[in-house]
C-alpha positions, -999 to 999 in steps of 0.1 A, spaced: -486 104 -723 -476 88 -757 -498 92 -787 -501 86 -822 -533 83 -847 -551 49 -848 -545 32 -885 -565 60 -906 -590 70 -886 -573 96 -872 -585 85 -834 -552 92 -804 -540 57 -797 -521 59 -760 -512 39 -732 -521 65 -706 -549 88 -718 -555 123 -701 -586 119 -682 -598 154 -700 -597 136 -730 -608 104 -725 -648 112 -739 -637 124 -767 -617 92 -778 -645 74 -767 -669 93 -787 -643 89 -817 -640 49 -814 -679 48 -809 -686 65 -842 -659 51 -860 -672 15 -848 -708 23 -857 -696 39 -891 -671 6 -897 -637 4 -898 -611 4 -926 -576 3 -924 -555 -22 -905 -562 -53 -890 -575 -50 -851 -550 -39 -823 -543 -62 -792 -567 -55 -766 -557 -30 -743 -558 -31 -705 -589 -32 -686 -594 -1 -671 -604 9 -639 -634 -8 -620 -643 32 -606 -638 65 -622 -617 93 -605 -640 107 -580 -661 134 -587 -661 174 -570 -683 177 -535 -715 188 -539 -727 223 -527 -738 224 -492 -779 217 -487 -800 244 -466 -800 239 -430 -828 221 -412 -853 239 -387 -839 238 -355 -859 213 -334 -882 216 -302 -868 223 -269 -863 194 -249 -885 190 -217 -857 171 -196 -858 182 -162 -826 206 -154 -798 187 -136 -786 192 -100 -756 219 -100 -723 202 -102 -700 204 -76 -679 229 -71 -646 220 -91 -608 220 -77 -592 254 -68 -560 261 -92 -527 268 -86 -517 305 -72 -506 323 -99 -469 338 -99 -461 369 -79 -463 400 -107 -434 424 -107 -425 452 -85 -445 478 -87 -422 518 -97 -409 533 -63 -437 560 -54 -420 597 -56 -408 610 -22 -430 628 -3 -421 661 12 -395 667 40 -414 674 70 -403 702 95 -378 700 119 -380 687 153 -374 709 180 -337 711 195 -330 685 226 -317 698 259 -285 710 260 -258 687 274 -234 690 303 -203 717 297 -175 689 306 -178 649 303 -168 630 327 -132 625 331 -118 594 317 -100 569 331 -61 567 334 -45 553 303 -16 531 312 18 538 317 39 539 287 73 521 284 103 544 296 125 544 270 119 548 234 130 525 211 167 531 197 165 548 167 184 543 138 224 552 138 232 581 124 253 590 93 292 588 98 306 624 104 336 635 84 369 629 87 385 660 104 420 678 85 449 668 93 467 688 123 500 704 119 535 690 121 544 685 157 583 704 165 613 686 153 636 670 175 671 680 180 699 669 161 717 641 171 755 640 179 778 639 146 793 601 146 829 593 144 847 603 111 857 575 89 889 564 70 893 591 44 893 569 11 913 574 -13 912 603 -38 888 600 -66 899 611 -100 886 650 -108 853 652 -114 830 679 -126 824 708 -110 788 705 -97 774 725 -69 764 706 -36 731 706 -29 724 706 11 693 699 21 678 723 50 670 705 80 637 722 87 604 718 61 607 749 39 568 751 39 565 750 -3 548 720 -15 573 700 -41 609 715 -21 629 685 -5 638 687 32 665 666 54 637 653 81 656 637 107 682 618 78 650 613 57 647 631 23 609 645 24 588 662 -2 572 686 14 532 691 8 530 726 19 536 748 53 543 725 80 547 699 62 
């Protein structure tokens, strides 16, 4: 709301008055109008206001009436009887009731026969067995012994004596024996073959 005092009489001037003011401004420009002005020359006219006032609180409730006289209207015929609803939903399972006690034993049946009767025959199973699996290769046995050695052959024809070499050294001839001497490492004259022997009998 904007205000400011009317010329010198001291009255709000506004263009939108608080309606909780708005009698006393009236009362003010009432008295001041019936008292005379002094001060300025007239204002423009202002607005026309409202053709109604806000309106006003509701008032308090009045008393209630007497109630009136019963009717004398005949009762009606009974209605007709209205349309059966829907079955309702099946409720929940109800708790498992607790176990009731074990009763007593029943007495003991008959006794049965000492032996069933005998079956029959089965049939005849196959003759053989399936081959099993081949066993595990067996070691390799030792080695036998040296079998006898042969005789010695016939000496062959002498040669042609060379001629004389120059002197040599003198170095002990080695002869080989003609038999294995049975110690492993010693060299033996097997048949015209030089041979290591490997031990006795070889």
């Amino acid at each position: 709301m904007t205000t400011g005092a009317q010329g010198g009489t001291g009255i709000l001037s506004s263009t939108h008055y608080d309606r909780n003011i708005r009698g006393a401004v009236l009362a003010q420009v009432v008295a001041a109008l019936n008292n005379g002005v002094d001060g300025g020359a007239t204002g423009n006219t202002g607005p026309t206001g409202s053709s109604t006032g806000p309106a006003g609180p509701a008032g308090h409730l009045g008393p209630t009436g007497p109630t009136g006289a019963a009717g004398s209207s005949p009762t009606g015929n009974q209605g007709s009887i209205g349309y059966r609803g829907v079955p309702g939903g099946t409720g929940p399972t109800g708790a498992t009731g607790a176990s009731g006690q074990t009763g007593p034993g029943g007495p003991g049946g008959p006794q049965g026969p000492a032996y069933g009767n005998t079956g029959a025959t089965g049939p005849t199973g196959p003759s053989t067995g399936t081959t099993g699996a081949a066993g595990p290769a067996g070691a390799t046995g030792r080695t036998g012994p040296t079998g006898v050695s042969g005789p010695t052959g016939l000496l062959g024809a002498y040669g042609v004596t060379g001629n004389t070499g120059p002197t040599g050294l003198n170095v002990p001839l080695f002869i080989a024996p003609t038999s294995s001497p049975g110690v492993t490492g010693m060299v033996w004259n097997n048949n015209g073959v030089l041979t290591i022997s490997k031990g006795p009998g070889t």
